[in-house]
C-alpha positions as CSV (number, residue, x, y, z in Angstrom):
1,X,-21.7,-92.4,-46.4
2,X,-24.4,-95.3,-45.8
3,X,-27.8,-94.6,-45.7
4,X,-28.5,-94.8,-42.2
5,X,-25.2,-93.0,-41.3
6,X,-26.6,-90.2,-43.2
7,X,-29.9,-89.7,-41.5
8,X,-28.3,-89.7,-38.6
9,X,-25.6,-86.9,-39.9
10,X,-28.3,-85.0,-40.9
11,X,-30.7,-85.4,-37.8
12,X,-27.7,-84.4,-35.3
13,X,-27.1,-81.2,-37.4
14,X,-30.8,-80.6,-37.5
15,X,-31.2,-80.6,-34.3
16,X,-28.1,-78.2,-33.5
17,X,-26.1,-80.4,-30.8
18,X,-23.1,-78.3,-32.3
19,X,-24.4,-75.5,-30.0
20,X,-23.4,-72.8,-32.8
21,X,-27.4,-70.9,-32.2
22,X,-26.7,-68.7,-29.5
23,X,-30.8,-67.5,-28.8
24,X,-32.2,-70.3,-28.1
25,X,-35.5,-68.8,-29.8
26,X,-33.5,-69.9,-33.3
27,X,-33.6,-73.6,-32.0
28,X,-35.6,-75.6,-34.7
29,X,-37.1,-77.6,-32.0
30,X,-39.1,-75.0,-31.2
31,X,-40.9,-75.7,-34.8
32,X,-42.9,-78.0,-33.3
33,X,-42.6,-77.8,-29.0
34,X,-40.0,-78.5,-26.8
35,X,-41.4,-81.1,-24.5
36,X,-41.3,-80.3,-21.1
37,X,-42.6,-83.3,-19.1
38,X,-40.4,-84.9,-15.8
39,X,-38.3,-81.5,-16.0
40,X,-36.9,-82.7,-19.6
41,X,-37.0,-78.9,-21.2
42,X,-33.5,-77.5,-19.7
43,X,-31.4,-80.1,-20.2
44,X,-32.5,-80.8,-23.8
45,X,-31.5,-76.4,-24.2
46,X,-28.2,-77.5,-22.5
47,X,-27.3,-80.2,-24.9
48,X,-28.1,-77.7,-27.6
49,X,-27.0,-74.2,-26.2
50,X,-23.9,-72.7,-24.3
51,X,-26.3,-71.1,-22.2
52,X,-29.3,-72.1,-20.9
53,X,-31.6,-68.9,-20.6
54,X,-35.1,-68.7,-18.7
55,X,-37.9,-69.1,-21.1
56,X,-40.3,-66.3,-20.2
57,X,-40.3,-65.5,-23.8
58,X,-41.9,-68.7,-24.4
59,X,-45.5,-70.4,-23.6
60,X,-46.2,-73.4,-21.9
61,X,-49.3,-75.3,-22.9
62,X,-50.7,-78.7,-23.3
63,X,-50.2,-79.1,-27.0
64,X,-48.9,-82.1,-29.2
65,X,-50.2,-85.3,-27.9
66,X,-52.2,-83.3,-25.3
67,X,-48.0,-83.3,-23.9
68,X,-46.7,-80.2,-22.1
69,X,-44.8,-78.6,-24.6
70,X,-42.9,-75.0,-24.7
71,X,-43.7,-72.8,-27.9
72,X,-42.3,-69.7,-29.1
73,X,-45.1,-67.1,-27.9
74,X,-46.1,-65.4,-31.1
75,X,-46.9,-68.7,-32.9
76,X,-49.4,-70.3,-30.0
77,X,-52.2,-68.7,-31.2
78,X,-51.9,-70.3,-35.0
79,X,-50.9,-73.4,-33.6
80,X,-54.4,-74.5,-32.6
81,X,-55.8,-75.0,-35.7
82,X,-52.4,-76.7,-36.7
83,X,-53.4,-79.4,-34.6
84,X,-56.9,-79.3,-34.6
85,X,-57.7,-82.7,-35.4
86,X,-58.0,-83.8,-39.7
87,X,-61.7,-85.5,-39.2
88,X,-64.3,-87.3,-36.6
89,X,-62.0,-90.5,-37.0
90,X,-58.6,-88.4,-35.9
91,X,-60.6,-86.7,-33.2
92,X,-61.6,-89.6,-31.6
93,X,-58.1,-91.2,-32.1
94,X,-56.8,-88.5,-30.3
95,X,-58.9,-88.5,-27.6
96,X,-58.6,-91.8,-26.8
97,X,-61.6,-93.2,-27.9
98,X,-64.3,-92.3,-26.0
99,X,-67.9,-93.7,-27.1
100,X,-68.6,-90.7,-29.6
101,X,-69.2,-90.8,-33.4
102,X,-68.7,-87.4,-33.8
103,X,-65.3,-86.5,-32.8
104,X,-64.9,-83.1,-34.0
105,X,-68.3,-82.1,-32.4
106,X,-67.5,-83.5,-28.6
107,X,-63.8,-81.8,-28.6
108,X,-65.1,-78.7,-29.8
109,X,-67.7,-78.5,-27.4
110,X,-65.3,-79.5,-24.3
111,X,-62.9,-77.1,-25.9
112,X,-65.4,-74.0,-26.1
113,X,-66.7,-75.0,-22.8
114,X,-63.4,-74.7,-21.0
115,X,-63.2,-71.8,-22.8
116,X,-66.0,-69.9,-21.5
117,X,-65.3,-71.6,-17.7
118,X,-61.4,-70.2,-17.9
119,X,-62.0,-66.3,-18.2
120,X,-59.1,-66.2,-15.4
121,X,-56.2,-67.5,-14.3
122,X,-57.9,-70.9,-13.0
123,X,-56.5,-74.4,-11.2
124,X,-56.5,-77.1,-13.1
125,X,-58.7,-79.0,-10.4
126,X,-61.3,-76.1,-10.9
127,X,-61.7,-75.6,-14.5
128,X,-62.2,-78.8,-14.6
129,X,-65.2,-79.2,-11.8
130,X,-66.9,-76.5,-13.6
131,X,-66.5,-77.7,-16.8
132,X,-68.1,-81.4,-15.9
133,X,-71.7,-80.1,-15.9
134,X,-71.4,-78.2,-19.2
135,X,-70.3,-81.1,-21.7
136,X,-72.1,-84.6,-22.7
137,X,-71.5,-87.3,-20.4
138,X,-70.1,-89.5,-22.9
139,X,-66.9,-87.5,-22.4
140,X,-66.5,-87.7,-18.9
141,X,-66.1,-90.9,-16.6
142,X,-65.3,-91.4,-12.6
143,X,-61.9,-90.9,-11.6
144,X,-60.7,-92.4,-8.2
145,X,-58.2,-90.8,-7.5
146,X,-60.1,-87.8,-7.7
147,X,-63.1,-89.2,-6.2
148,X,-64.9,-87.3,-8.6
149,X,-66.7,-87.5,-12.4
150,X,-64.8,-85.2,-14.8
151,X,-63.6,-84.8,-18.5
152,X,-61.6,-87.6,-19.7
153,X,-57.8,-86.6,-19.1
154,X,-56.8,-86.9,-22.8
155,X,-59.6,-85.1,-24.0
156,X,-59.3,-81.9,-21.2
157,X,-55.7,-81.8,-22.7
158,X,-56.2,-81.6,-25.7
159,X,-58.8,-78.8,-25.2
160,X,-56.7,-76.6,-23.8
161,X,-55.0,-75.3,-26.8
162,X,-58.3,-74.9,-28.5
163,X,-59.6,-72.9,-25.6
164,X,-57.0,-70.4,-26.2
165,X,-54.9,-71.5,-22.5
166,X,-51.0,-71.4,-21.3
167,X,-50.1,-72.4,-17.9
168,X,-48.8,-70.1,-15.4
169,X,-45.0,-71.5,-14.7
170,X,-44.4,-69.3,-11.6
171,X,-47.0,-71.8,-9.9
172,X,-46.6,-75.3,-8.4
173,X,-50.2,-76.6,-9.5
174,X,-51.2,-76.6,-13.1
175,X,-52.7,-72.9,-13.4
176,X,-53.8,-72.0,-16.8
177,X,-54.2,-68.6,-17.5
178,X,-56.2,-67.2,-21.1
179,X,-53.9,-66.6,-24.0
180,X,-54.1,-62.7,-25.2
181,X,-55.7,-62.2,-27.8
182,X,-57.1,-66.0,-27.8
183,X,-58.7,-67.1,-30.8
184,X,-62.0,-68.9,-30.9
185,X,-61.8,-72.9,-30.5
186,X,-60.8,-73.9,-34.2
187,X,-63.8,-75.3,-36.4
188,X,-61.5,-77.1,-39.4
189,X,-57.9,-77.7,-39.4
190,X,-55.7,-75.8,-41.0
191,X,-51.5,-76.0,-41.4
192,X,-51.5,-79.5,-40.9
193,X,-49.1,-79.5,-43.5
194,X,-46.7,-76.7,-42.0
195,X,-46.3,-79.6,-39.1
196,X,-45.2,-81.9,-41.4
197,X,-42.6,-80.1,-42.8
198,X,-40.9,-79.2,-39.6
199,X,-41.4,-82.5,-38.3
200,X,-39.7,-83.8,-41.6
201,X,-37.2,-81.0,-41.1
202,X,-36.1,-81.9,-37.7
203,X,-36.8,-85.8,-37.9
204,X,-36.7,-86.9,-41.5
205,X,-36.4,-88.2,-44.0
206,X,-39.6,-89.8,-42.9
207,X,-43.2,-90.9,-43.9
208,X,-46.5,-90.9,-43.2
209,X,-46.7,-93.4,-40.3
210,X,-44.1,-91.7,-38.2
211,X,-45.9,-88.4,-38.3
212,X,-49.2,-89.9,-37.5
213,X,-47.7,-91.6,-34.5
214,X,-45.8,-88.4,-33.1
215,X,-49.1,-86.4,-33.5
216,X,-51.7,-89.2,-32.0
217,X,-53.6,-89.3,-35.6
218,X,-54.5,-92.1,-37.7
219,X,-51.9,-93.0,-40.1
220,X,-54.9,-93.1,-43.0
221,X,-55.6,-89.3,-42.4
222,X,-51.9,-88.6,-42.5
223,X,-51.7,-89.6,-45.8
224,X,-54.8,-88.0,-47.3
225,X,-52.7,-84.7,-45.9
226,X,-49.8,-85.4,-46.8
227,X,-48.4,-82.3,-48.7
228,X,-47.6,-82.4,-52.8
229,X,-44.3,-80.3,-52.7
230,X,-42.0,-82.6,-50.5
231,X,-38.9,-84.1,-52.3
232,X,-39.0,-88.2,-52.0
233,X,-35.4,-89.3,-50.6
234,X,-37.0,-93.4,-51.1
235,X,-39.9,-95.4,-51.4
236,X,-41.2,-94.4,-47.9
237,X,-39.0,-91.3,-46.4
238,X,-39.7,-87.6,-47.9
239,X,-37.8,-84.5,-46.8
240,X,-38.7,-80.6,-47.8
241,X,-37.0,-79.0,-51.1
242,X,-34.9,-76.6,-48.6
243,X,-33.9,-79.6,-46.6
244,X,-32.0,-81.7,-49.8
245,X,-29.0,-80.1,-49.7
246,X,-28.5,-80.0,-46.2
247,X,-29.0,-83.9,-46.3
248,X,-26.9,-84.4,-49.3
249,X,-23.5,-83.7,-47.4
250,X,-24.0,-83.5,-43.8
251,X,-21.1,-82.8,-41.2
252,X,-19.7,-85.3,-39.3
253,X,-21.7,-86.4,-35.9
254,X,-18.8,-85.6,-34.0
255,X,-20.7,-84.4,-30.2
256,X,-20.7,-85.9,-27.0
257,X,-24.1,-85.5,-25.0
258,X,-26.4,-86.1,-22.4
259,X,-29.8,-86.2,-23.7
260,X,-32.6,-86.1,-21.5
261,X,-35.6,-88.7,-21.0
262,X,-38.3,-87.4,-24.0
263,X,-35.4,-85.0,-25.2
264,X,-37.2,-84.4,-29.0
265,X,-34.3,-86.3,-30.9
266,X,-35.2,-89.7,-29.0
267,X,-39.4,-88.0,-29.8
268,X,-38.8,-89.7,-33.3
269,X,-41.0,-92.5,-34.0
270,X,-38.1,-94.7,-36.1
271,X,-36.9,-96.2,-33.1
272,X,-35.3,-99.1,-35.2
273,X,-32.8,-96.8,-37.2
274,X,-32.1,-94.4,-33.8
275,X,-31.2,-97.7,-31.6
276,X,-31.2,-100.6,-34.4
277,X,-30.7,-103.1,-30.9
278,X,-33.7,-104.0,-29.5
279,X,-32.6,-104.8,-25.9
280,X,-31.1,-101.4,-25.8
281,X,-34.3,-99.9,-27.0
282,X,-35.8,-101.3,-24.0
283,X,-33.7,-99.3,-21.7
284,X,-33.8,-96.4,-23.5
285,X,-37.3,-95.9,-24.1
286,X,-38.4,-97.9,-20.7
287,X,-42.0,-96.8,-20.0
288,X,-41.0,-96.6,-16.0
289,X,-38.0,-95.0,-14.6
290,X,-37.5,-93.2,-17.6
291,X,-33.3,-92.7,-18.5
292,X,-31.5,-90.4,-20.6
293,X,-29.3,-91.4,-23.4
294,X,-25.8,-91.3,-24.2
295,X,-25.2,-89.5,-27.4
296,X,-21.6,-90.2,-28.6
297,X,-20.8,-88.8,-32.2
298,X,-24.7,-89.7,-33.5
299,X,-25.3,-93.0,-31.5
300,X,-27.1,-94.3,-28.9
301,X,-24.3,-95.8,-27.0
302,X,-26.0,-96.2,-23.4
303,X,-28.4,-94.5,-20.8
304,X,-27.5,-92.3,-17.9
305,X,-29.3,-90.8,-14.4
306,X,-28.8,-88.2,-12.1
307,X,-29.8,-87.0,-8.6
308,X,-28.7,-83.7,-7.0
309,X,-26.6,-84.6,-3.7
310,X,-26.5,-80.9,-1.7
311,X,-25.0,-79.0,-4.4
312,X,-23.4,-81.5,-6.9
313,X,-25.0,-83.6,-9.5
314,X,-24.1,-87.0,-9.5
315,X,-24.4,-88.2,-12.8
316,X,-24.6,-92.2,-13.5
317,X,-24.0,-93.9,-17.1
318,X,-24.8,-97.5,-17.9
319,X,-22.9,-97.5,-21.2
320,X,-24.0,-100.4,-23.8
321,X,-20.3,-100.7,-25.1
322,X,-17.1,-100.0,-23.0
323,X,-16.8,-96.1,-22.9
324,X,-14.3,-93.3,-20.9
325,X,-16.7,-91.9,-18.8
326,X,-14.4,-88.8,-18.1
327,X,-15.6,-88.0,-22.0
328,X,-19.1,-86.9,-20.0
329,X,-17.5,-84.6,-17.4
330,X,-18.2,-81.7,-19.5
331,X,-21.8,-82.3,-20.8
332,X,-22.6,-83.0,-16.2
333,X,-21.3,-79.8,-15.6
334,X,-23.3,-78.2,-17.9
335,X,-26.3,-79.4,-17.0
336,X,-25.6,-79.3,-13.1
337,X,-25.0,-75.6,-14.2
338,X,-28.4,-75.5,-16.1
339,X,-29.9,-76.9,-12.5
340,X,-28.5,-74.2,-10.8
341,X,-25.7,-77.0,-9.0
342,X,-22.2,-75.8,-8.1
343,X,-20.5,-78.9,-9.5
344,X,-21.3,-82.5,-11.1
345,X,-19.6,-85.8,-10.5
346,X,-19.8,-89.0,-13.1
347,X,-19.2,-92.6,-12.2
């Protein structure tokens, strides 16, 4: 098996398209969020699970890349610090660069602000109109569409976490409501290197540049983190010891799927080996009107929409090479299950 037809053996069976994990709890995906933005969370579960449950197990929060993400409850807490920025230069990086030398200082005073401002369940729009006057105003700028100065929008997410905040899913405006038992707002980072492994576990083989770029962190800091116990697979791609063997002799890719816009196998940041055609990258990762992607047995073989007409899904792929449509029929009425639709249609 060639190189590149390996990784992508071992990244389909990592991330369980084979549907054999019946709780979707067990979902290694989970290891590091399940990405919930444009609705993308329950059809990523129904390209991995025969059913898709609800997920009031689970918290939603603003988490990697300041991103709505859906974590397994128990591990929220923890997963602050995780991502607690590495040092003033990551801070800033992840906040988008506003005019601060001191990175750590300014998110950790926005974070322990909103912290103190959200005792209760709280909208969005008013956490943040009392949170304006209790931060530095280098943080902070006028927003027009709100007609209003407030907390820079990547920094306010990525405070959120740290405050120790989920979001309430029953309502239709972001609601955030405190975590129990929330921690205090994270002074150091610590398990940085946990996050690595899973990424690596889930992604990999992989280096230090794609992490930094799926976090938001400089790739510099990345490196000075990097963990001593991973196994090098090359010059530039590591994996975890318990990862090797599973690497070694992957099945075959042999699944049929519709992935989602942002579903977390198309989150990897080596675009390049996923889609090695750069013309098709363009319509698979397009930054407006996002698409899904056509997985056929561990390639990117085209890009697909859907729409709900009454109570059908109509489903339409825009294949890259000639394909049997029919061979999707399945995978749309799954997900038009998923949706709660009686029925799905594919042209």
């Amino acid at each position: 098996m060639a190189d590149r037809e390996r990784v992508i053996a071992y990244r389909v069976a990592a991330h369980q398209f084979d549907r054999s994990t019946t709780d979707a709890a067990d979902l290694r995906v989970f290891d590091l969020g399940l990405q919930d933005s444009e609705r993308s969370a329950v059809p990523a579960l129904a390209a991995r699970l025969d059913r898709v449950p609800d997920l009031d197990a689970f918290t939603l929060t603003w988490s990697v890349r300041g991103a709505p993400h859906w974590h397994r409850a128990d591990e929220v807490p923890a997963l602050a610090a995780r991502l607690w920025p590495l040092s003033d230069a990551d801070a800033v990086t992840r906040m988008n660069r506003p005019p601060v030398p001191d990175g750590l200082a300014a998110l950790h005073e926005v974070a322990s602000a909103l912290r103190e401002v959200v005792a209760e369940p709280m909208t969005k729009g008013e956490a943040s109109s009392r949170l304006t006057g209790k931060v530095r105003p280098e943080v902070t700028g006028w927003c027009r569409g709100c007609d209003a100065t407030h907390v820079q929008d990547p920094i306010f997410r990525l405070a959120v976490l740290p405050a120790g905040l989920r979001f309430d899913p029953a309502e239709q405006v972001v609601t955030f409501v405190p975590l129990e038992g929330r921690r205090g707002v994270p002074d150091v980072s610590e398990g940085f290197e946990a996050l690595v492994a899973d990424y690596l576990r889930l992604h990999g083989p992989a280096g230090p540049s794609e992490v930094a770029h799926y976090f938001g962190a400089p790739v510099r800091e990345v490196k000075d983190a990097w963990p001593d116990d991973l196994v090098a697979v090359s010059k530039r791609a590591w994996l975890p010891a318990d990862r090797i063997e599973a690497f070694e002799n992957p099945p075959e890719p042999e699944v049929v799927r519709l992935l989602p816009p942002l579903d977390p196998y198309l989150n990897a940041r080596d675009r390049d080996l996923l889609v090695p055609d750069k013309a098709h990258q363009k319509q698979v990762w397009r930054i407006l009107g996002r698409r899904g992607a056509l997985l056929v047995d561990g390639e990117v073989l085209g890009t697909w929409q859907a729409k709900a007409a009454g109570s059908r899904l109509d489903v339409k792929v825009s294949p890259f090479v000639p394909l049997d449509v029919d061979m999707f029929a399945e995978e749309a009425a799954r997900l038009a299950a998923a949706r709660g639709l009686e029925e799905a249609r594919v042209s």
